[in-house]
C-alpha positions as CSV (number, residue, x, y, z in Angstrom):
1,X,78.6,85.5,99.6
2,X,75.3,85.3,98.6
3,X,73.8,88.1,95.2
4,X,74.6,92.0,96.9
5,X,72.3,92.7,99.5
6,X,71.1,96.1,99.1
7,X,70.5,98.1,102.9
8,X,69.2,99.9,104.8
9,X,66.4,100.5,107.3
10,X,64.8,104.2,107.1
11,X,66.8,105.1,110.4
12,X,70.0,105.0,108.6
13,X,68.6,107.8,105.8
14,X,67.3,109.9,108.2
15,X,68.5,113.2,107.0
16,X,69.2,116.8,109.1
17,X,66.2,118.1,108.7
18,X,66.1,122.6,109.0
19,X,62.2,123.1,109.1
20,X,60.4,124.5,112.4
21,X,58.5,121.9,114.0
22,X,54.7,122.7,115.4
23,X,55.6,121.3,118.9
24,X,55.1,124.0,121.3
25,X,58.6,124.1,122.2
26,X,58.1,127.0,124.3
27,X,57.7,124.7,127.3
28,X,60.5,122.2,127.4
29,X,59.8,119.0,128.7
30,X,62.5,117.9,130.6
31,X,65.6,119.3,131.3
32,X,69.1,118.3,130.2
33,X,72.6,120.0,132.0
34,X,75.2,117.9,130.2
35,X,74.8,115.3,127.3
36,X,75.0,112.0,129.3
37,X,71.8,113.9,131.3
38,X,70.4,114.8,127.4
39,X,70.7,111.3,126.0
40,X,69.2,109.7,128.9
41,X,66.2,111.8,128.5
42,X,65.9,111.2,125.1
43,X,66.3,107.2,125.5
44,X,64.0,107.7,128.5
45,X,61.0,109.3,125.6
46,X,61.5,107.1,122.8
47,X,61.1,103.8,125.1
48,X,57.7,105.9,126.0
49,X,57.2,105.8,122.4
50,X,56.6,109.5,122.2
51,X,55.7,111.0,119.3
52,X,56.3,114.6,120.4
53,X,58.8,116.1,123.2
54,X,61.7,118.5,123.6
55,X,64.4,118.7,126.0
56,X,66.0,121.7,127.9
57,X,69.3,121.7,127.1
58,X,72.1,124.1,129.1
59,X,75.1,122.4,128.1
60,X,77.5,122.7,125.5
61,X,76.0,121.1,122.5
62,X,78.9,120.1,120.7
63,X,79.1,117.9,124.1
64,X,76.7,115.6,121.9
65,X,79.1,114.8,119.2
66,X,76.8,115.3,116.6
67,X,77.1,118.4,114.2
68,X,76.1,120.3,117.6
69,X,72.9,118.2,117.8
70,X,71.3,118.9,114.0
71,X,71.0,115.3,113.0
72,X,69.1,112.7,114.6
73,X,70.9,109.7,113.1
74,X,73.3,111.0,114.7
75,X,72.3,111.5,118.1
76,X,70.3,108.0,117.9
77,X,74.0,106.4,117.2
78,X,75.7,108.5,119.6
79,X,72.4,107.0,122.2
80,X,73.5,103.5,121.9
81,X,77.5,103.9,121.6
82,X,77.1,105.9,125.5
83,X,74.6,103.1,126.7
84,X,75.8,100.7,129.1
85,X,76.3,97.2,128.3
86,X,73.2,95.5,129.6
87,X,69.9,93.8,127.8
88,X,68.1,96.8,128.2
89,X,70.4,99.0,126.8
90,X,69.5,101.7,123.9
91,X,70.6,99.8,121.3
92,X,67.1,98.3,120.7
93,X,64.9,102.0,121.5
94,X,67.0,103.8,119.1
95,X,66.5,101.3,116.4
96,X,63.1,101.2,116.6
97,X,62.9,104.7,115.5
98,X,61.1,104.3,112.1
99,X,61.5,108.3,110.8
100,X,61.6,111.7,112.7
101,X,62.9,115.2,112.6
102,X,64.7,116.8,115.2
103,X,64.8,120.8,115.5
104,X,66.9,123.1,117.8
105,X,65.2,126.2,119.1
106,X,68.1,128.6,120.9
107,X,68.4,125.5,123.7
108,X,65.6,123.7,123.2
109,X,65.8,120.3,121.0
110,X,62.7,119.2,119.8
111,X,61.8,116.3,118.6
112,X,59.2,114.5,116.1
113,X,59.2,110.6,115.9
114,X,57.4,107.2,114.2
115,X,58.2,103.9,115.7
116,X,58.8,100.8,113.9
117,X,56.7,98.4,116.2
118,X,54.1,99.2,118.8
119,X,54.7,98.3,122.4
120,X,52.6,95.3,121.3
121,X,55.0,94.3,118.6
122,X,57.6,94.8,121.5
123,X,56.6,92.3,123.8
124,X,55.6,89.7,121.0
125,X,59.4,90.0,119.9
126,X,60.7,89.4,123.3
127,X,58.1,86.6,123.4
128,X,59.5,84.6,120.2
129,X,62.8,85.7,120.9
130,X,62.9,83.6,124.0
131,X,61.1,80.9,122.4
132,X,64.0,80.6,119.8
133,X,66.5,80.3,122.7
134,X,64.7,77.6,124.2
135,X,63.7,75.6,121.0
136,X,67.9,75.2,121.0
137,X,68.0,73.8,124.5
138,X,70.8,75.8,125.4
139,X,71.0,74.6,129.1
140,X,74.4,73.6,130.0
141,X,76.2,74.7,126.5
142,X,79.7,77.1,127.2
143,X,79.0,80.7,125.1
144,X,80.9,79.7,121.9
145,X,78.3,76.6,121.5
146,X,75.7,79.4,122.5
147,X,76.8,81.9,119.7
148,X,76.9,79.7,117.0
149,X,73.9,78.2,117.6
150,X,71.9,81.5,118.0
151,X,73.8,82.4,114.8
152,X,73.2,79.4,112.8
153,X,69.2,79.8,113.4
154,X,68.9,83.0,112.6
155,X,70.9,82.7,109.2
156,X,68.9,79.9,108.4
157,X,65.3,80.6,109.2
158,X,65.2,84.1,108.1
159,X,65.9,85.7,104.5
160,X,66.4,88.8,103.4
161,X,63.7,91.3,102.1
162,X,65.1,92.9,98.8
163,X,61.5,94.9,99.1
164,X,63.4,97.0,101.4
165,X,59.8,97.6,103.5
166,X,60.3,94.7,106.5
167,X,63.0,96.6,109.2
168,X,62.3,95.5,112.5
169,X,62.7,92.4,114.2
170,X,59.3,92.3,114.2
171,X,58.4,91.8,110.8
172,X,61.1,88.8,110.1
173,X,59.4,87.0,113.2
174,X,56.0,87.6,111.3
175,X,57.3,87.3,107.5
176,X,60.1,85.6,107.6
177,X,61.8,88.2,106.0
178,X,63.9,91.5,106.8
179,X,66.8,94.1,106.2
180,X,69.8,94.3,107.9
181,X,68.3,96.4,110.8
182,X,65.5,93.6,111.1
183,X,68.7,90.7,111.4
184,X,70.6,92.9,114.0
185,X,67.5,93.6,116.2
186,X,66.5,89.9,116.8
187,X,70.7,88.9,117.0
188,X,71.1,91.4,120.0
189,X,67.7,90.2,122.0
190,X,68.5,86.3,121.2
191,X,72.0,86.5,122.4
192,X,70.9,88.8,125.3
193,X,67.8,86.1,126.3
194,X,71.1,83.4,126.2
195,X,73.3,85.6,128.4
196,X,75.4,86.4,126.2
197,X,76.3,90.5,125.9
198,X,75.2,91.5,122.9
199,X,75.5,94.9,121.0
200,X,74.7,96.3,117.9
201,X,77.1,98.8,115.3
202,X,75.7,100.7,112.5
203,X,77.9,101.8,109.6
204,X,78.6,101.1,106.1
205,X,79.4,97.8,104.3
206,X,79.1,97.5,100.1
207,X,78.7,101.2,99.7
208,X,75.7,101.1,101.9
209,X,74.4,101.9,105.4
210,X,74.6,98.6,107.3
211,X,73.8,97.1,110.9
212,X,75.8,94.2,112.5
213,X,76.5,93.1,116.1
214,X,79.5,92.8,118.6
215,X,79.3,89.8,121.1
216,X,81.5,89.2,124.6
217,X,83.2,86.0,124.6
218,X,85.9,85.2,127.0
219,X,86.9,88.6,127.6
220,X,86.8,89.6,124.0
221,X,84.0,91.4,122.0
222,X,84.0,89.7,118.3
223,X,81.7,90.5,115.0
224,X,78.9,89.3,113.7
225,X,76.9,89.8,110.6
226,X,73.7,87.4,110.0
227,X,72.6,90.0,107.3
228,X,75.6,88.5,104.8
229,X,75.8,84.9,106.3
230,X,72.1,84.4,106.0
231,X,70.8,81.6,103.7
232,X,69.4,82.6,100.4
233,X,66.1,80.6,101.0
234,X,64.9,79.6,104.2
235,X,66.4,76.4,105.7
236,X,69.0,76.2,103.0
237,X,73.1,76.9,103.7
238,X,74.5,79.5,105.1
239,X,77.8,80.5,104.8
240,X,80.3,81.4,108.0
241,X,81.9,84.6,106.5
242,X,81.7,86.6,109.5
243,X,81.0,84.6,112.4
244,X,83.1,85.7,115.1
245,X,85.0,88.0,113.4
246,X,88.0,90.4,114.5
247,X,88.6,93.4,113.5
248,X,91.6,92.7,111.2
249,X,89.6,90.2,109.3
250,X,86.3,91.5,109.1
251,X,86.4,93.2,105.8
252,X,84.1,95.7,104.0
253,X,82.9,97.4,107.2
254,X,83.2,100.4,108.5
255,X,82.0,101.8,112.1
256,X,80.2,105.2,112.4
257,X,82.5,107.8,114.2
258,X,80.0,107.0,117.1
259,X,81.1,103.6,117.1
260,X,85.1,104.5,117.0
261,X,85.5,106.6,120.0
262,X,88.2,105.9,122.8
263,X,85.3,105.5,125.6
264,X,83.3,102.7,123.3
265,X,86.4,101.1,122.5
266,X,87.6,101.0,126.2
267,X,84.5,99.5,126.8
268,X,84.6,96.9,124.3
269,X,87.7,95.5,123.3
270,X,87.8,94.0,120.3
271,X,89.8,90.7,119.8
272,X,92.1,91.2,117.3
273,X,91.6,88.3,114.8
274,X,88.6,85.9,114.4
275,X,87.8,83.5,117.2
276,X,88.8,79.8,115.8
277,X,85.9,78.3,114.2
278,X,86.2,74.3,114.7
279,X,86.3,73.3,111.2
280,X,86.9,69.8,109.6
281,X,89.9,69.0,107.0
282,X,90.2,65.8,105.2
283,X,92.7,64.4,104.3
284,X,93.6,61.5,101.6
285,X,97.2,59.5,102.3
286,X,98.1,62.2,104.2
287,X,97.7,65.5,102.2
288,X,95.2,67.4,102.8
289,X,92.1,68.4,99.6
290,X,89.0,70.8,99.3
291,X,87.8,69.1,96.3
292,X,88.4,66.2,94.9
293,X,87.9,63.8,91.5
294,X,87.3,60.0,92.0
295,X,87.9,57.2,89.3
296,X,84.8,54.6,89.0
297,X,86.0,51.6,90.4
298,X,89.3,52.7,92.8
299,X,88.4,52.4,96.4
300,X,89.9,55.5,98.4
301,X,90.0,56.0,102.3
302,X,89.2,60.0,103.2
303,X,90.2,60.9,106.8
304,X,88.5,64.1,108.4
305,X,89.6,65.6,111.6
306,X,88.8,68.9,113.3
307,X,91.3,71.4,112.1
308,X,92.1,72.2,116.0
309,X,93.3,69.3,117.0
310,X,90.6,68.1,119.4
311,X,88.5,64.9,118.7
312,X,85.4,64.0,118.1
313,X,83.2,61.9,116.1
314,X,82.7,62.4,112.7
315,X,80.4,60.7,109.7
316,X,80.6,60.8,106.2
317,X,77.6,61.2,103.8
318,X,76.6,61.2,99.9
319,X,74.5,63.5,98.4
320,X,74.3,61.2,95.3
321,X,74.8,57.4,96.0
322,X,74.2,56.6,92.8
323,X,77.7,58.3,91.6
324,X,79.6,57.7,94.4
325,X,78.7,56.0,97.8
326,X,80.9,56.6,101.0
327,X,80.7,54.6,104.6
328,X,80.2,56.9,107.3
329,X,84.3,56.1,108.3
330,X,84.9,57.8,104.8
331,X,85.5,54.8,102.2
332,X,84.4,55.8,99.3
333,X,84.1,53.8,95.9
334,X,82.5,55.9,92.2
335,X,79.6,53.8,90.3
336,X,79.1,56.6,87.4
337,X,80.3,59.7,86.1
338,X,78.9,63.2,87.4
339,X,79.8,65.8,90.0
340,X,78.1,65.6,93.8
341,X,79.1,66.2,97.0
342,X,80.9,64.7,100.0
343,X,80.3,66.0,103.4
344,X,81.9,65.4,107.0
345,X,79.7,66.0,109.8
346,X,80.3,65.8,113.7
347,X,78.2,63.2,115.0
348,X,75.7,65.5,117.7
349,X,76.9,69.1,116.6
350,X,73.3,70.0,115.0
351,X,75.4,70.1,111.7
352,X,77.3,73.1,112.5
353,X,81.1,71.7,112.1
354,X,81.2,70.0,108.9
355,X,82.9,70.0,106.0
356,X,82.2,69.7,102.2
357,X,84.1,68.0,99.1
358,X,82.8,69.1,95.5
359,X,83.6,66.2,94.0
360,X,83.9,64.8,90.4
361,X,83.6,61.0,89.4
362,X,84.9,60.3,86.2
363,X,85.7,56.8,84.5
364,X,88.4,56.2,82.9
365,X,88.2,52.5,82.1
366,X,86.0,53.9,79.0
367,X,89.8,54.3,77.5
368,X,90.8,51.1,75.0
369,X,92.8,48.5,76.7
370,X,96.0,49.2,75.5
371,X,95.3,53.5,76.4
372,X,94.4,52.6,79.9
373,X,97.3,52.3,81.6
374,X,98.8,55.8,80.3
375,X,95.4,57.1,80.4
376,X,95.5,56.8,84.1
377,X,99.0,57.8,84.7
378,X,98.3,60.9,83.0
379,X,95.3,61.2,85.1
380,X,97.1,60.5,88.1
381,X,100.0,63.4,87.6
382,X,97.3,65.6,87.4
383,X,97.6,66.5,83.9
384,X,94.4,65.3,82.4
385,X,91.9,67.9,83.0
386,X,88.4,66.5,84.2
387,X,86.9,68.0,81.3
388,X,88.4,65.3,79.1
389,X,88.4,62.2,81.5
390,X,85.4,60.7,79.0
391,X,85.1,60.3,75.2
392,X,88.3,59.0,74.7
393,X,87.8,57.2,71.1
394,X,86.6,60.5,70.0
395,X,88.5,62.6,67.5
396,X,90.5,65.5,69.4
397,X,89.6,69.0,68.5
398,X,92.0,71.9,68.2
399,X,90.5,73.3,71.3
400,X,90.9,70.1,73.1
401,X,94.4,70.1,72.2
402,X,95.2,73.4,73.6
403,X,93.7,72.4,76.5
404,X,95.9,69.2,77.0
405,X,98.8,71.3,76.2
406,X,97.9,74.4,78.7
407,X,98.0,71.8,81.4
408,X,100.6,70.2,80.8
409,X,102.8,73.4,80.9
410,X,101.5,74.9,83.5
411,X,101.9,71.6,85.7
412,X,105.9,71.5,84.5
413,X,106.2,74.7,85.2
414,X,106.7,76.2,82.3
415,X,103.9,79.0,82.1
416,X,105.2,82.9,83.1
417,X,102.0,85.2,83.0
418,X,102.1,87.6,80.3
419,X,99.7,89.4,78.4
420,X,97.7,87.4,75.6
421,X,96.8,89.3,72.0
422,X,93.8,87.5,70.3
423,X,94.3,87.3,66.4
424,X,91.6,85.0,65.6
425,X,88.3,86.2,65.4
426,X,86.8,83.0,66.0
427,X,87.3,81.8,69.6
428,X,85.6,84.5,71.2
429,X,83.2,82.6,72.9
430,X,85.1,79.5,73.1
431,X,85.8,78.8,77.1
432,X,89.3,77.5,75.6
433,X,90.2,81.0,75.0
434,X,92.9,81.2,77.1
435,X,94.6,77.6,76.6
436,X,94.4,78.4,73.1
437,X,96.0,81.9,73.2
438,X,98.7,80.6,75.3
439,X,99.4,78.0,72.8
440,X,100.0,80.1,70.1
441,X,102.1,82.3,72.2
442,X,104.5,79.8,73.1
443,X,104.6,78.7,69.4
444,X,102.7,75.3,70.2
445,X,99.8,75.9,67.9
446,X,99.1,77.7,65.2
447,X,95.6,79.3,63.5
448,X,94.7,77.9,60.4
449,X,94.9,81.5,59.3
450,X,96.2,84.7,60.2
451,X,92.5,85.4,62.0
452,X,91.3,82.1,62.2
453,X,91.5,79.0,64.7
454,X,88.9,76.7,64.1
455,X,88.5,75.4,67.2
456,X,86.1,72.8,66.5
457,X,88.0,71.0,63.9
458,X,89.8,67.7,64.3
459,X,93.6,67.3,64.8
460,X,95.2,65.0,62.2
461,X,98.0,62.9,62.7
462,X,100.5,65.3,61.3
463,X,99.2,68.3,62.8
464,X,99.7,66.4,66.0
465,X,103.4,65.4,65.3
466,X,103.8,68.9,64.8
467,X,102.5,69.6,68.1
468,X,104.4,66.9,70.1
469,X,107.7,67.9,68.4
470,X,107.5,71.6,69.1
471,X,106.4,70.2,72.9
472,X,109.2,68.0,73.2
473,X,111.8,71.5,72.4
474,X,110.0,73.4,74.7
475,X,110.0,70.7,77.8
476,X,114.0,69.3,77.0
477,X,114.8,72.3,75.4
478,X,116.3,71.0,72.5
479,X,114.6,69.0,68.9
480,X,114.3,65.2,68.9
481,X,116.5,64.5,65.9
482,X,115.2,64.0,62.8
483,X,116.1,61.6,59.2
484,X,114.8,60.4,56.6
485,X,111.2,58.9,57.0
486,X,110.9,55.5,56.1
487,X,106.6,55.0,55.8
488,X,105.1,53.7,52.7
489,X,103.4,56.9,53.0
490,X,106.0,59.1,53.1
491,X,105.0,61.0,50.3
492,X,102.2,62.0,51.5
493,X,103.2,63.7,54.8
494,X,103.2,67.7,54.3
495,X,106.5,69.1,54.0
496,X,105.5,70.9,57.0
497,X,105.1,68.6,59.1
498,X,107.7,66.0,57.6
499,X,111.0,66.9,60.0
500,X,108.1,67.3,63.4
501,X,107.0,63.2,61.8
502,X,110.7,62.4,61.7
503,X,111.2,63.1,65.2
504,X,108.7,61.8,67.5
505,X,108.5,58.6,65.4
506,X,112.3,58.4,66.2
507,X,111.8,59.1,69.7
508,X,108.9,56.8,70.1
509,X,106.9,59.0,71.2
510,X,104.3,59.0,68.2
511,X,104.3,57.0,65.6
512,X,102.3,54.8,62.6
513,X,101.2,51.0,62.2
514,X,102.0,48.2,59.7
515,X,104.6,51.1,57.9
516,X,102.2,54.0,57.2
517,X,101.7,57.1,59.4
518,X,98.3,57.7,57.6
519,X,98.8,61.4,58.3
520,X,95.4,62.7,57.3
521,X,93.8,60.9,59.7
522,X,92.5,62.2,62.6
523,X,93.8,61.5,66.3
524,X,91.9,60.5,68.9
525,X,91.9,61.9,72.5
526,X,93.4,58.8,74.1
527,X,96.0,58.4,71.0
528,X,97.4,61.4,72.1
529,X,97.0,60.9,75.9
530,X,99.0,58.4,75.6
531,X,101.9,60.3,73.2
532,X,102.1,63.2,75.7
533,X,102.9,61.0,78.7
534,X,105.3,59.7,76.8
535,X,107.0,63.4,76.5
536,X,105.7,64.8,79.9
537,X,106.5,61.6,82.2
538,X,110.1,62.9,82.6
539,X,109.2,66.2,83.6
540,X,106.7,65.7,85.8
541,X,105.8,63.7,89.2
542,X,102.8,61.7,89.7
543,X,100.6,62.9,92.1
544,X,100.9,59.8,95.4
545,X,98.0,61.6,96.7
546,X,95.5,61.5,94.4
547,X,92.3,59.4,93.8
């Protein structure tokens, strides 16, 4: 969802308001015996667009479900909850109210209104309205293809006004921009110039007063909110978060009591969950991805298919061929490293169904010959995080380190969420934070002091045999044995570190050349890539399904 949108058209602030009202309510102009007869003669004055008039009321004025009558926010919702179904119901009339008062006299309710558009502004609404519908050339199309299209224009062509000043329909037709009220307004007269039946709710959403819309399809009245779908800037994406929606998944909003009683739920049945949405999935060898990392060089074959099973055409684009171009049947081979996307379009669906792959290209043949091979295996099981796919003669930092290591235990399995105490003081704004903390708390890695970490600084060669051997206890949960350590260098291997040494040189998991270990030395990312496959291949499977 797009940055809070804050609500509401004036109507929805409308407050009771207790001061007399120079009307001349003495002589009631029209006359009311029951509330259906009261709210049809106060629909029948606001589409007048009267300013000023009263009604005659001899009924029982809690009848009108609102605090006996007092509030006109009130008695506008409880106006378009009774109205029938139709395209000239209340809904519209009652929302064009800009401000008023509204002020009960023994029987007699008068009233004091301000319109939101002239009768002018009116009819240029219904005007454009009916333009949109046949700019989409609707003619032949089933409702759900009607719906969506309706839905996808009005989400992309309008924007939201955080001015908080443009409510009406009116004013996103001449602005481009509006409020929630403004988005509802021009939903219900599209859908209603498409034939499809077309109401709108008030109530609250985000802590605020908000305005949506219901829609009939096959026998089943679904939500819709173009307010929180719309695109951020005109013509750019939208999103689908409540398109169609039910009412057990169409969270943060809540109905008005208006909009909640037995005779305007009878009267629209509300499906129960959303209506499907024909959405692509795409597959690679079978199991299915939403995002997706490519090695320069490795051809892969994506497969996309409409998530209900029925068929249709489908192409495949690039937004970047220079990283990473695709064929429209979806075969895809990486030139360069960077991040882009991948989309899956039906061929003729006026990009509505489509899907879209976040996607990373990385290259891995940057790794030294003889890295390369475990370099990509390590890739491959889904252990190397992207971050580090590049770089791989560089030294290795602590922080990298931790980072390798969080993967790796968290992809054998070995990670139970607990609670993480900082000591160090310096890794506060280090986004390894948490790899580094959970490190230390499974005894991997230590701080150099009691409150420091240095993240930054290199990994030698013992420091990493250190690391590997308390690894290798914590993945086969026992210690590689250890002997005497037979390197010209010996001596020169910190006593701390001399057992750890021992161990993975006698495992062969990490060792020296030409009979030294050369422990201060620093190692290199694909150095101990290669050492941690050599610890994690038994513990882990390689991934058969990825790039």
């Amino acid at each position: 969802m797009k940055s809070c949108k804050q609500t509401l058209g004036r109507l929805f602030l409308l407050l009771a308001v207790t001061v007399l009202l120079t009307l001349g309510v003495s002589a009631a102009q029209r006359q009311a015996a029951d509330a259906d007869e009261f709210y049809a003669a106060m629909e029948a004055e606001i589409r007048a667009q009267s300013t000023e008039f009263s009604i005659d009321y001899t009924g029982d004025r809690s009848d009108l479900n609102s605090t006996n009558g007092a509030l006109l926010a009130e008695l506008l919702r409880y106006l378009m909850a009774r109205s029938d179904d139709g395209p000239q119901n209340g809904d519209y009339p009652a929302l064009n109210i800009e401000e008023g008062v509204v002020h009960w006299n023994d029987n007699v309710c008068s009233f004091q209104l301000s319109y939101l558009d002239t009768q002018d502004e009116l009819d240029y609404v219904d005007q454009q309205a009916q333009a949109i519908v046949d700019s989409l050339d609707l003619d032949g199309e089933d409702d759900y293809t009607k719906i969506k299209l309706i839905y996808e224009y009005i989400c992309t062509h309008f924007v939201y006004d955080h001015s908080l000043t443009k409510y009406s329909a009116y004013d996103g037709l001449t602005t481009g921009s509006m409020v929630c009220q403004g988005y509802a307004l021009l939903t219900y007269r599209t859908m209603w110039d498409a034939g499809i039946p077309c109401r709108i709710v008030t109530g609250r959403s985000e802590n605020q007063n908000h305005a949506w819309n219901i829609v009939l399809l096959d026998g089943q009245w679904y939500n819709l909110d173009t307010t929180w779908d719309s695109a951020v800037e005109q013509g750019g994406p939208m999103s689908w978060n409540f398109f169609l929606k039910g009412e057990e998944d169409f969270d943060g909003h809540i109905r008005f009591q208006a909009f909640t009683t037995d005779e305007y739920d009878s009267a629209h049945p509300m499906a129960a969950v959303s209506a499907p949405l024909p959405r692509i999935q795409v597959f690679i060898n079978g199991g299915s991805v939403a995002n997706l990392a490519v090695r320069v060089g490795v051809e892969i074959q994506l497969e996309a298919v409409l998530a209900d099973g029925s068929q249709a055409d489908i192409v495949w684009t690039s937004s970047d061929p220079s990283l990473v171009t695709v064929t429209p049947d979806g075969q895809l081979l990486a030139h360069g490293t960077g991040e882009l996307e991948l989309t899956a379009a039906v061929v003729g669906d006026r990009g509505v169904i489509s899907a879209v792959v976040p996607t990373t290209s990385v290259d891995l043949t940057t790794a030294a010959p003889w890295a390369q091979s475990a370099v990509n295996d390590y890739y491959l099981a889904q252990l190397l995080p992207l971050s580090l796919c590049s770089g791989f003669e560089n030294d290795l930092t602590r922080a990298e380190l931790s980072r390798l290591c969080w993967q790796l235990v968290q992809q054998a399995g070995l990670w139970k969420a607990q609670e993480l105490v900082n000591p160090f003081g310096d890794i506060l704004d280090s986004p390894d934070a948490v790899a580094i903390l959970a490190c230390n708390s499974l005894g991997l890695m230590q701080g150099t002091s009691a409150d420091t970490f240095q993240p930054d600084a290199p990994v030698t060669r013992e420091q990493a045999a250190v690391v590997l051997f308390r690894l290798m206890i914590l993945l086969d949960g026992k210690a590689p044995a250890t002997g005497p350590l037979s390197y010209l260098d010996a001596a020169s291997i910190s006593d701390w570190a001399a057992g750890p040494a021992s161990g993975v040189t006698g495992a062969k998991v990490f060792y020296g050349s030409d009979g030294f270990f050369r422990p201060a030395d620093n190692v290199t990312l694909q150095e101990m890539i290669v050492a941690l496959w050599r610890i994690a291949q038994p513990h882990v499977e390689t991934a058969a399904a990825a790039a």
